[in-house]
N, C-alpha and C positions, 0 to 999 in steps of 0.2 A: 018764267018768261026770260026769255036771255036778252037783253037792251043791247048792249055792244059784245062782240066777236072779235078777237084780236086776233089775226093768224099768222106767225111770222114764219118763213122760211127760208133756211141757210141751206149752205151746201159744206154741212161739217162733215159729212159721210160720203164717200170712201175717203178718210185718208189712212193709210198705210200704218204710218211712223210716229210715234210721238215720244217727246220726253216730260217729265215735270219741273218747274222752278221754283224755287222757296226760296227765303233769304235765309241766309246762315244767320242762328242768333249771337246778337252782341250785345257788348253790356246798356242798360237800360236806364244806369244814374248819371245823374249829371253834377258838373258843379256848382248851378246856380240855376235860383226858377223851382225845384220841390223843397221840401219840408225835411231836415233833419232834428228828429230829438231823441233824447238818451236818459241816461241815468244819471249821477254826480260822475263827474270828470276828474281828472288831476290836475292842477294850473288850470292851464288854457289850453290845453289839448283836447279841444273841442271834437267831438262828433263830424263837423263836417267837412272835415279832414277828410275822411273814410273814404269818400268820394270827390276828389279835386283831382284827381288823374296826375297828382304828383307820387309816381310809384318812389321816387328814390330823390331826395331833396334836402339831406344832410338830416340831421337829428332830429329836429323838431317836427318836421312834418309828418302826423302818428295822430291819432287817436289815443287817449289813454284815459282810460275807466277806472274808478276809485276803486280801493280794495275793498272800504267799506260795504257796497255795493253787492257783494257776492253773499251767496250762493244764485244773483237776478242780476248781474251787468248788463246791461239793455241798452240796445242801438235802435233805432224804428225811422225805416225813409217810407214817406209819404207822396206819391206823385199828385201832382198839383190839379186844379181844376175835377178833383171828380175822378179822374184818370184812372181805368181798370188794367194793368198787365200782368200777362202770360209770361213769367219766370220759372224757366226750366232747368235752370241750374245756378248756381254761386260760387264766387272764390272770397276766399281770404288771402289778404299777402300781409307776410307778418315783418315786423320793424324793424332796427338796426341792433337796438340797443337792449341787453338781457335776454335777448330772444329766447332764449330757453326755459328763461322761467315766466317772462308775462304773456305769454303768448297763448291763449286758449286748448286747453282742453278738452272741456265738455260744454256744449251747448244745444240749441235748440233754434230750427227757425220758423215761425209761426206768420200768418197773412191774416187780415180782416179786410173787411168792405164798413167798416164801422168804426174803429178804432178800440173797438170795447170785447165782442167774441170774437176771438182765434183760434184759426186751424191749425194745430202744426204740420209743417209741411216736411221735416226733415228732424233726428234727431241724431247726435255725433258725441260721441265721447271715446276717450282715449288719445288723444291724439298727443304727440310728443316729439320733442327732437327736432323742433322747428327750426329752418336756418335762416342767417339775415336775409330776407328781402324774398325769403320764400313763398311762393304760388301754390295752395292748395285748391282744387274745381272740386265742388260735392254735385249729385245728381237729385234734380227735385223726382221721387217717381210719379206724384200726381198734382202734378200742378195744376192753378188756376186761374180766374182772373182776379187781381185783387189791386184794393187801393194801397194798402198799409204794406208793410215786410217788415218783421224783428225779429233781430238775432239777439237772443237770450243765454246769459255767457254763463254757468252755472260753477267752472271749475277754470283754473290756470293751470298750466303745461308743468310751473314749477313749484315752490315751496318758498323758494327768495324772492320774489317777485314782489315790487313795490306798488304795480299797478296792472290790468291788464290793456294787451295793448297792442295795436294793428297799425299796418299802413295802408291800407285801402282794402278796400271790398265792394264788388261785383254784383248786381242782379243782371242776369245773363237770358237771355229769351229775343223774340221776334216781335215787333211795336205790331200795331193794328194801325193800315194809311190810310189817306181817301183824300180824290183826288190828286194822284203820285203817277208820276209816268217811272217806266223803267227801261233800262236800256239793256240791250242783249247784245252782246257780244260774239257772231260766229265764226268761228273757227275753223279748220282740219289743224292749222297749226295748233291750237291749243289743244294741249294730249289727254288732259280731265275730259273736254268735249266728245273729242275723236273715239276714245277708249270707250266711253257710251252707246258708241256707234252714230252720232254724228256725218254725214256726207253728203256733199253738195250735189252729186249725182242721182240721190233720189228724190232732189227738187228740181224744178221747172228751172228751166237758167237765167232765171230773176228773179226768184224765188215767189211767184203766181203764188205758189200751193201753200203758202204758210200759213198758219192761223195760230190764235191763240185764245184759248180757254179758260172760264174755271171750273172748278169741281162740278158744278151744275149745271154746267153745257152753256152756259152765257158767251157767247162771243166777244172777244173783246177788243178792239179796235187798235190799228197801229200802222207807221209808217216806216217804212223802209227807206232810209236816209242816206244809206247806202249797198251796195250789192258788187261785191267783189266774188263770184268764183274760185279763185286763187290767192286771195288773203281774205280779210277780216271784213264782214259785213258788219252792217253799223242799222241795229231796228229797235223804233220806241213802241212802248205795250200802254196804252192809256189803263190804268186803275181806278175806278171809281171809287172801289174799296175794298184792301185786304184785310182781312182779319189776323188775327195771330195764327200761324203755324200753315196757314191757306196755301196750299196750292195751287200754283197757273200751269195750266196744261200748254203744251207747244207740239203742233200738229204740221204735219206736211205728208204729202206722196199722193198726190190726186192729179192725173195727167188735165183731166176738164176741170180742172180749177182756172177761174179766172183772178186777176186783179182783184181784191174789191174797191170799190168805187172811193170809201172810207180811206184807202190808204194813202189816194193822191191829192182828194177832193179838199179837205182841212178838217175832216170831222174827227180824225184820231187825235185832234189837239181843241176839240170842245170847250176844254175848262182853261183855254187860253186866250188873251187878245192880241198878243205877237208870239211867233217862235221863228229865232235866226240862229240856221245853224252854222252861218259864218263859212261854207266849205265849199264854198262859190272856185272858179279858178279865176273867173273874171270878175274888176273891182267899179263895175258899172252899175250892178242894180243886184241886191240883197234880197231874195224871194221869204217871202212870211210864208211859213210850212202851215201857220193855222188857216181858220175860213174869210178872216178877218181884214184880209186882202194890205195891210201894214208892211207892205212891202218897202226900202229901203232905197232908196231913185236916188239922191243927193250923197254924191259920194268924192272925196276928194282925198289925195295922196295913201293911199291906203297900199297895201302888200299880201298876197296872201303867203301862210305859213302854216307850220303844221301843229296842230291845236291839239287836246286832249281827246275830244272825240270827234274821229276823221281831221278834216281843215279848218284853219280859223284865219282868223285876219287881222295883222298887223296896223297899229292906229300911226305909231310915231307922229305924233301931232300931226293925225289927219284928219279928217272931216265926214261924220254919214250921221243923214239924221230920213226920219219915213215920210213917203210924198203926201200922210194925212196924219191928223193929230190919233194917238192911242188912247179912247178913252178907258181908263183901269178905274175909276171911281175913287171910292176911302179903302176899300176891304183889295188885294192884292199883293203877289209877291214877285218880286223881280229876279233871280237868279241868274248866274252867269260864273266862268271861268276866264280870270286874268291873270294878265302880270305885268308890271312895273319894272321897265327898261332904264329910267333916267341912272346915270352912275351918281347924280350927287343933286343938290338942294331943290327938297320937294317942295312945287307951287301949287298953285289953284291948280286942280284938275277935276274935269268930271267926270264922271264913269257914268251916269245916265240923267238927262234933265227934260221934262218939257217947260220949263221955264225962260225968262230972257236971261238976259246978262246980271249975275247976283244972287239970282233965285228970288226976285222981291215978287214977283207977281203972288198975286193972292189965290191962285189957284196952281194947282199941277202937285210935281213933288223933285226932289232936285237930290243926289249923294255923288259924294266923290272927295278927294284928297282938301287940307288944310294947308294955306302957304306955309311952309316951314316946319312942319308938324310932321315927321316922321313915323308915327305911329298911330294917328288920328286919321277918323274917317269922319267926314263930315255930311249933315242930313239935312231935308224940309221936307214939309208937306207944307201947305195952303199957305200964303202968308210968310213975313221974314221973322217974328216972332217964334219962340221956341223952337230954336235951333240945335240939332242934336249934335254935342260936339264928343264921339264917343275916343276919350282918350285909350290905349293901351289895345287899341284894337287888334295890332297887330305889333310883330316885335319891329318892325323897318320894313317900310313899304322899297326903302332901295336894296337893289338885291334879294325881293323875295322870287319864291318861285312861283311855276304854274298854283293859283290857288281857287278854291270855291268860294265864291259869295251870293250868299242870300239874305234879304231885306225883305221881311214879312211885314208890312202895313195893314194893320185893322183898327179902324178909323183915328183916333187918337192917342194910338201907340205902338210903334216904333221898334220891330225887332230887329238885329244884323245878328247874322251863323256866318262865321269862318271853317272850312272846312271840318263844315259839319258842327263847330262847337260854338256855342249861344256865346257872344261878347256882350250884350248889353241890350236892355229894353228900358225905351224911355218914354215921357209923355212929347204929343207932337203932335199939331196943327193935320187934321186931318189933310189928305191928299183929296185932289177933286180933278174933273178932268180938265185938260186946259184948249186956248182957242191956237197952243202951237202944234205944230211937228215936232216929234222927240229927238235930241237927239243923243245919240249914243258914239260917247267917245268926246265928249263937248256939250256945252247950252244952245239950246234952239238957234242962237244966232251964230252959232261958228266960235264962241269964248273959248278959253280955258279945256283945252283940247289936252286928249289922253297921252299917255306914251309908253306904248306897248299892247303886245297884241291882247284880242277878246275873243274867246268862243262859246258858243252855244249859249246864247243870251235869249231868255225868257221870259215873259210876261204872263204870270198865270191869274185867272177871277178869283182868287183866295188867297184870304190867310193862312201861314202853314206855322207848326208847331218842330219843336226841337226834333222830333224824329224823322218827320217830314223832311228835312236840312239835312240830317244825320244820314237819313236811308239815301237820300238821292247823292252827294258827297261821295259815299262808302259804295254807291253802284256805281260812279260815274268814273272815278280815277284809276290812272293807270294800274294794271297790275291786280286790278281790282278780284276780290273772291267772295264778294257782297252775296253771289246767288249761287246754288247750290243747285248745280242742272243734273238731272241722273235719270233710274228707272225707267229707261229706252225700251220700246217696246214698240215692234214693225221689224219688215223684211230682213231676215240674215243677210247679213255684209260680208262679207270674206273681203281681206286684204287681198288679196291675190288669186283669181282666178283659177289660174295657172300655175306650178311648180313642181321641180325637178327632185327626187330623192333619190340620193345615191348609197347603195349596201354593197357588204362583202360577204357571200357564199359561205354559210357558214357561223358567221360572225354576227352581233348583233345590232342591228343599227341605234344611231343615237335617233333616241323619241322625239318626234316631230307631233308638233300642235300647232294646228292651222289658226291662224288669228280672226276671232270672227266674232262678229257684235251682231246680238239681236233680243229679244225681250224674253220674259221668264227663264223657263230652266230650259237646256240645252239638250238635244239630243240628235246622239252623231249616228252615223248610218254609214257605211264602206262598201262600193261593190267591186269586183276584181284582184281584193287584195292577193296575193299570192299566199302559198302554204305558210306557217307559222309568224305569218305577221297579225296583228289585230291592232282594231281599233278602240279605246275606249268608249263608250256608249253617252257618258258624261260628260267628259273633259275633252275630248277629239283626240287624244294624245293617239299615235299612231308609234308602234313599236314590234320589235319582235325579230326572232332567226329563222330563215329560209335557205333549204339549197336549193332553190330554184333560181338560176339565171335566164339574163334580157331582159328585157323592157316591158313593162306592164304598165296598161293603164287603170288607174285607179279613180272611183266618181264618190268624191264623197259629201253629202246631205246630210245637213244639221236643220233640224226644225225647234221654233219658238212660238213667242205669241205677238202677233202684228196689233198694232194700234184700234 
């Protein structure tokens, strides 16, 4: 007996064209927050060196494993809370000093889910002729998920060698997210894009037809934040949850495609309670992209300017706070892109509060700059009590640039990521909602107002974790190569419809190759060629000597495989 029938229906068929997005993997250690342990050491040349992303920092900063230790020099990083990753490759970068002789060898590198059975994942011996500050990447070929990683150092490069001895090391692989939005960047200017085959002419000209997928036909929800034809569109992919190595499919080419409803309505930002993308042209009212209706009405001296993705909006001690209070509860995280204009002595500034003047109310949650404190960021949640005063957060708030900030709040503690990288987790007065309006760029009442612009500020229902910060950071900045778009597959594109090829009777012309993007393998087709010219069947190259003169038209058909 069947009780409920769920039947959903999309319109994912016909489209044409598609490509796939993965994230490029990057390294997966951090400096603070997992578990480093080892074998005996030499000094203090501790293990968790290995991973401080200080590649080159004068002498001392190295790893170095006692000689005793060998024929089993052992290094083991532990990701924290449980935490299983997909490590598909590693590097070693070897030190300054004797590098010839302490520098590894032969080793081994093994994974557990236990800490007690391991898999080896990789085995290396011979290795020699290391230079200072040298980068070697090995290949996992079956890698897994695992809590544990150790590299087991069995042999040293030299024979004089007083210790063995690294300056950092890499677990390299793709994190698993959930709820993570991603941004996609389109292009024809971008030539990684276009050479994929990439064009705006086989979308709707707003792009109606776009969609995006995973591996198992899920739709996945997203808005188009902006739609440029002639430069760079600007669209968010809501993820509920990637796994490692996962696949998003990106579909387009269906003339009866509509809108969907999802992209304009706020459901593509579900797991959010505000999203301002700051890229208004006018400074009268801030639209919240979520369902959440936190739209931004109170606005006073403001500028717009050009922000990291698309427009943003200049504060210079001005004033916007939302015409209803946001309630985000204890468990959410704030994110946002700033920067800090003042030339010289930093005051009270806020970067986001629903609190009054102080931050004393016993509810809401309150961050933003320290009077005088150049490198501090200062926090609350509920209450004026356990105040997070995070020193060294950054090197000088005067004079930094465009940067990423994210504040992960779950309930009574307190995380901040600087582009991308964890500064500090504290204990803290859970956050609660409050009876203000927020305001961003200032305290609810108009106080201690920002200076300098802010873009794409966000309010997400979660706590988020160091990868979380890292992945959205590392997809969001400029320049960015965070995703890896390729395996185009839909209608042959030819750059040029049309073109002119000039021979000499006789003589043999230079090989002409039509430029042309389409999916699978290629196969080219020629009709009209004249005598002794041909075409290849593979590669399009068109070549060859003819004594035949005039003008000939030539049609030539390359077939592939469409989406």
């Amino acid at each position: 007996v069947i009780g409920d029938l769920v039947l959903t229906v999309g319109d994912n068929t016909p489209f044409t064209n598609s490509l796939e997005i993965s994230i490029q993997p990057f390294d997966l250690t951090r400096p603070t927050g997992d578990i480093v342990t080892s074998s005996a050491i030499r000094g203090d040349k501790n293990a968790t060196r290995l991973f401080d992303n200080l590649k080159i920092n004068g002498t001392s900063d190295r790893w170095e494993g006692a000689n005793s230790a060998l024929p089993a020099v052992w290094v083991q990083y532990q990701f924290a809370g449980g935490t299983r990753q997909k490590v598909s490759s590693y590097s070693l970068t070897a030190q300054n000093a004797s590098v010839t002789n302490r520098s590894p060898a032969s080793w081994t590198l093994q994974a557990s889910n236990d800490g007690s059975t391991w898999t080896t994942l990789d085995t290396i011996s011979g290795q020699a002729n290391w230079t200072a500050e040298e980068k070697r990447t090995y290949t996992i070929n079956s890698p897994g998920l695992y809590e544990y990683y150790k590299i087991v150092i069995s042999a040293r490069a030299g024979s004089g060698g007083s210790c063995v001895s690294l300056r950092e090391m890499e677990l390299i692989g793709t994190p698993s997210l959930s709820n993570w939005y991603m941004l996609v960047r389109l292009s024809e200017s971008n030539s990684d894009l276009y050479a994929q085959g990439f064009r705006y002419n086989l979308l709707k000209s707003a792009g109606e037809d776009l969609r995006f997928q995973t591996p198992a036909g899920l739709e996945l929800k997203h808005e188009i934040q902006k739609w440029d034809a002639t430069g760079e569109s600007l669209v968010w992919v809501q993820i509920p949850a990637l796994s490692a190595d996962e696949k998003i499919l990106m579909r387009w080419g269906n003339l009866q495609a509509a809108l969907p409803a999802y992209a304009s309505n706020g459901e593509a930002w579900s797991n959010s309670h505000g999203v301002w993308h700051l890229d208004e042209e006018t400074t009268t009212k801030f639209d919240d992209s979520s369902a959440q209706s936190n739209d931004v009405t109170s606005v006073l001296n403001l500028s717009p300017v050009q922000g990291i993705v698309g427009g943003a909006m200049d504060w210079a001690n001005g004033q916007a706070k939302t015409s209803s209070p946001v309630n985000t509860g204890s468990d959410f995280t704030a994110s946002m892109w700033l920067k800090y204009e003042k030339a010289s002595d930093v005051n009270y500034q806020t970067l986001l509060s629903n609190k009054n003047d102080l931050g004393n109310d016993s509810f809401g949650f309150f961050f933003g700059l320290h009077d005088n404190d150049q490198d501090r960021l200062r926090a609350r949640g509920g209450g004026i009590t356990q105040t997070v005063e995070a020193d060294d957060f950054i090197s000088n708030w005067i004079g930094m640039p465009w940067s990423h900030l994210v504040m992960s709040y779950k309930g009574s503690t307190l995380t901040g990521f600087l582009n991308g990288e964890q500064k500090f987790s504290s204990t803290i007065n859970p956050a609660s909602n409050s009876i203000y309006p927020m305001g961003i760029g200032m305290n609810f009442n108009g106080t201690d107002t920002w200076d300098g612009p802010i873009d794409e500020l966000r309010i997400d229902k979660y706590s988020s974790n160091s990868y979380w910060a890292r992945s959205s950071y590392e997809n969001q900045k400029p320049g960015s190569t965070f995703l890896k778009i390729d395996n185009f597959k839909g209608t042959p594109v030819f750059d040029a419809t049309s073109i002119e090829i000039f021979a000499k009777k006789g003589v043999a012309i230079p090989a002409f190759t039509p430029v042309v993007a389409t999916g699978g393998t290629k196969a080219f087709s020629a009709v009209g060629l004249p005598p002794g010219i041909t075409i290849n069947n593979t590669t399009g190259s068109i070549q060859g000597t003819t004594t035949v003169t005039g003008t000939t038209n030539i049609t030539v058909t390359v077939q592939g495989i469409d989406a």
